[in-house]
N, C-alpha and C positions, 0 to 999 in steps of 0.2 A: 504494500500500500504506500501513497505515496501523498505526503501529507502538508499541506501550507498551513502557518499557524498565525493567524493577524493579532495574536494578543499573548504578551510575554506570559501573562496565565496560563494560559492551555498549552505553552509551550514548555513551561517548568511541568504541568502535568504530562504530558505525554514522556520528557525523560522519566521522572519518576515511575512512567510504567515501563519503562523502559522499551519505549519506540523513538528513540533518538536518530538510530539507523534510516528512522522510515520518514522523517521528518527532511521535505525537501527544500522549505526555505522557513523565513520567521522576520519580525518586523524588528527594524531599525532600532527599536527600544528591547530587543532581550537582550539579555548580558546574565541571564542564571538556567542553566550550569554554566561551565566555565567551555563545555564544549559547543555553546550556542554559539560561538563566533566564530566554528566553521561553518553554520551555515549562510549561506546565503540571503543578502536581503533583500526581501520584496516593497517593502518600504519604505517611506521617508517622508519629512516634516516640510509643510512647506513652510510654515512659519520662516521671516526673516532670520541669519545668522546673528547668534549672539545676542538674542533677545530671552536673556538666561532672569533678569529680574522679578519679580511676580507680579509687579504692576504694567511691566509693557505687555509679559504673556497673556497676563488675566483681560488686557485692554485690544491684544491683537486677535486671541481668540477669541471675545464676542463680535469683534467684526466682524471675522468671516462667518460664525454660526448666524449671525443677525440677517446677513446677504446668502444664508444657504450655502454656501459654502465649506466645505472639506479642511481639515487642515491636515491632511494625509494625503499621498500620494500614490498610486500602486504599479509596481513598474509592469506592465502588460507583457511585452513579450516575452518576460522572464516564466511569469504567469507561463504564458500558450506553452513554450518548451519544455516545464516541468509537466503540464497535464496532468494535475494533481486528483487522483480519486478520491480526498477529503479535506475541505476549507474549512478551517474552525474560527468563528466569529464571535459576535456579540451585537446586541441592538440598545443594550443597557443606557452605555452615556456615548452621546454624537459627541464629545471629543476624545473619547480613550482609542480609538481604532478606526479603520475605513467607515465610511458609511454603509452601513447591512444593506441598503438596497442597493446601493453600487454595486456590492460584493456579489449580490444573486444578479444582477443587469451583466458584470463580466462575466458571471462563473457559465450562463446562457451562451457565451461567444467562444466558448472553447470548444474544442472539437470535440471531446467528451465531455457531455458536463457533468461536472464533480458534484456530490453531496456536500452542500453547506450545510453547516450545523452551527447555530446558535447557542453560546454558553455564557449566561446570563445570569449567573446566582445573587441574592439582594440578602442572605445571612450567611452566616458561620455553617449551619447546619449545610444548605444548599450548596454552599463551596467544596464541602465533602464529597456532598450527591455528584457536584458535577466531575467528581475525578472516575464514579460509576459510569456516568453517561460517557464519558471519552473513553472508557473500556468497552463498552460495550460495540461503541462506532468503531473500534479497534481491535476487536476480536479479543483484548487482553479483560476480559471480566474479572479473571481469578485474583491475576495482580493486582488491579483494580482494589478490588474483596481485601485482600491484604494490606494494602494502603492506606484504606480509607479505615480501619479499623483499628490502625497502630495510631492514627491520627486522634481518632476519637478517644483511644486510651492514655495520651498524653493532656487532652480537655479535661476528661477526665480528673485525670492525677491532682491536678491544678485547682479541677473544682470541690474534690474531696479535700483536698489541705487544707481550703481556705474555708471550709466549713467546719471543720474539727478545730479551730482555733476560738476559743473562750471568749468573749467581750474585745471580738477584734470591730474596725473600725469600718465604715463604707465610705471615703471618703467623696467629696464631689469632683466629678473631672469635666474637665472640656477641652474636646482636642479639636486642633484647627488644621484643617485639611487643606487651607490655602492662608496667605500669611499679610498677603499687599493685593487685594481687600480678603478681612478675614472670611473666615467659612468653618462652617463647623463638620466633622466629617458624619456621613452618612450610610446608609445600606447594614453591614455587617459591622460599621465599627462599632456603633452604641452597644452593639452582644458581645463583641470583646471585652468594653470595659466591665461590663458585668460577670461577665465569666472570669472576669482578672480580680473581682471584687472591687470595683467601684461601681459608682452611680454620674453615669452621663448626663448633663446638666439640660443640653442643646440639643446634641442631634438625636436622630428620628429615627427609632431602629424598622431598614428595611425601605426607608425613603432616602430619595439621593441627596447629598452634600447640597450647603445652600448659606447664603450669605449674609454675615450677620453685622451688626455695629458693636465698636467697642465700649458701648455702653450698656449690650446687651449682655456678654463676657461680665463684665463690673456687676449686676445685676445675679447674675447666676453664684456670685460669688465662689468661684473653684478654688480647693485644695490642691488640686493638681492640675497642670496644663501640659498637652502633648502636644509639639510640635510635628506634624507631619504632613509637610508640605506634597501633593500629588507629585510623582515624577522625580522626586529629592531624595536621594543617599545621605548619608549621616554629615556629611562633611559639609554638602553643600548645604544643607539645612542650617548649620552652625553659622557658615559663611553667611547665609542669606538674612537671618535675623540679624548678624552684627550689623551688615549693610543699611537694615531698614533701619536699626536705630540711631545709624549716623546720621542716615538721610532725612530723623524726627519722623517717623511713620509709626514708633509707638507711644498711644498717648499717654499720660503724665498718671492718668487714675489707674491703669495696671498697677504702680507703685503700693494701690489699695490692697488689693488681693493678697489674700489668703497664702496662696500658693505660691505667688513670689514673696512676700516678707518673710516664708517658709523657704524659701530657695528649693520649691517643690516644682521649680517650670524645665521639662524636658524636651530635648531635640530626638527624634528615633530616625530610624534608616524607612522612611514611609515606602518607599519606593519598591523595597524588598518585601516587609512583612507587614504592611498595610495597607494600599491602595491596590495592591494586582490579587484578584479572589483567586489564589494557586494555592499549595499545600504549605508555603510556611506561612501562610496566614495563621498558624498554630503557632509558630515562633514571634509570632505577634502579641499573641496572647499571653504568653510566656514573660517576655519583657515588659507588655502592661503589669503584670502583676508581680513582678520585681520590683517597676515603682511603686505601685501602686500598695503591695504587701510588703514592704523591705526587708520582712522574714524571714520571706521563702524559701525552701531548702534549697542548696546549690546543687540537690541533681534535678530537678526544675525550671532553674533559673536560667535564662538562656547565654552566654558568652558576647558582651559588644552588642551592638545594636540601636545601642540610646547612650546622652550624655546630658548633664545638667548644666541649663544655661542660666546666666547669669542677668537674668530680665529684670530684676534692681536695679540694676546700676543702670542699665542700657534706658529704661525708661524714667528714671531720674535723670540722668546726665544726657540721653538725646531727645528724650521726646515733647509731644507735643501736648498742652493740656485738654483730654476729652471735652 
């Protein structure tokens, strides 16, 4: 079988079932496992170069959604030579991927047309399921079966701990999924933070990410805040808050919060174990609840992944007053 994968998700599932071999291209944005960057890319950003800030990207990509337009590319001929017998997609969010009606309008002009398959999960639970659905489009059910089971028994583990602990604490969390304008994150995160043992303040378990003011943040009063910018690894997440606070883009009542006069406000790797619904979205869950629990045992705890920022000083010393 021969398989194009338009979303770094489905394409972290299919190695894990270990159809890496059969996997004949992947988009611009995978980079997990480390052997995705043999393959081939079918895609690419139109977005201008070097529009890496969150206010130009948040401000270029409603353009093009506002005008109907794509901010993905798809290289076509590459398409027709591979003739792929299975596309794996999504319809979830018009900016994470090709647009799904495109995807069935090309997949129509190939000489064989391929099965597209839509993998659209909006929880934790559903992100399991869909690593079944990609076995089963794959002939590997059993792996699958196996997969999805070691996953759940590490939830599991996670959710027993933090129930067997005495007059432990739920604290509030709000995690923002986009930074320059905020956003609160949506779909499956709000279940992670509960699963991690918090209480999500903002977003909407199972509805998508959405836009909020920072006086809505001050209002929810959080214990803890997760930075996890779409599309951002650990580093450049770090990077990117320090930028906005030089540039006064956070306002002056942050300095209110809970969670920062706690020094409770965290940057994570969103990129990896947050925003793409694949299998370490379990290692997601894992490092919430190492913030979130500071207890947790260290065969639980995940390795790296998150770091504490310093949003005192940054919204005292650069920001603006809400």
């Amino acid at each position: 079988m021969k398989i194009v994968s338009l979303l770094p998700s489905t394409t972290e599932i299919c190695f894990a079932l270990g159809l890496g071999n059969q996997i004949a291209a992947v988009t611009h944005e995978c980079d997990f496992p480390e052997a995705t960057s043999a393959k081939p890319s079918i895609t690419r950003n139109v977005l201008p170069e070097g529009s890496r800030d969150s206010q130009t990207i948040d401000r270029l990509i409603s353009e093009r959604v506002l005008a109907g337009d794509s901010i993905y590319a798809i290289d076509l001929p590459l398409l027709h030579s591979i003739a792929p017998d299975l596309i794996l997609t999504q319809e979830l969010c018009q900016v994470c991927a090709v647009s799904y009606d495109d995807v069935l309008a090309i997949a129509r002009t190939l000489p064989s047309v391929p099965q597209v398959a839509s993998i659209e999960p909006r929880s934790v639970d559903e992100i399991i399921d869909s690593i079944g659905t990609v076995g089963r489009l794959t002939g590997s059910e059993s792996t699958a079966d196996t997969v999805m089971r070691s996953l759940r028994q590490r939830i599991d583990a996670i959710h027993d701990w933090i129930g067997a602990q005495p007059n432990r604490e739920t604290p509030r969390v709000v995690c923002l999924e986009w930074l320059d304008p905020p956003m609160v994150g949506g779909h499956w995160v709000p279940e992670m933070v509960e699963l991690a043992g918090g209480r999500d303040m903002l977003g909407k378990p199972g509805q998508p990410s959405f836009r909020v003011e920072w006086e809505q943040i001050r209002e929810a009063e959080p214990e803890v805040i997760i930075l996890m910018p779409c599309g951002y690894h650990l580093m450049e997440t770090l990077a990117e808050a320090e930028q906005l606070a030089g540039r006064g883009r956070f306002p002056g009542c942050l300095s209110e919060l809970p969670a920062v006069r706690s020094g409770r406000v965290y940057a994570v790797d969103g990129s990896s174990y947050f925003n793409r619904p694949g299998p370490r979205i379990v290692d997601g869950i894992a490092i919430l609840a190492a913030i979130v629990q500071p207890e947790l045992p260290a065969e639980l705890a995940p390795v790296g992944g998150y770091a504490p920022v310093g949003l005192l000083a940054m919204s005292e010393h650069g920001g603006e007053r809400a």
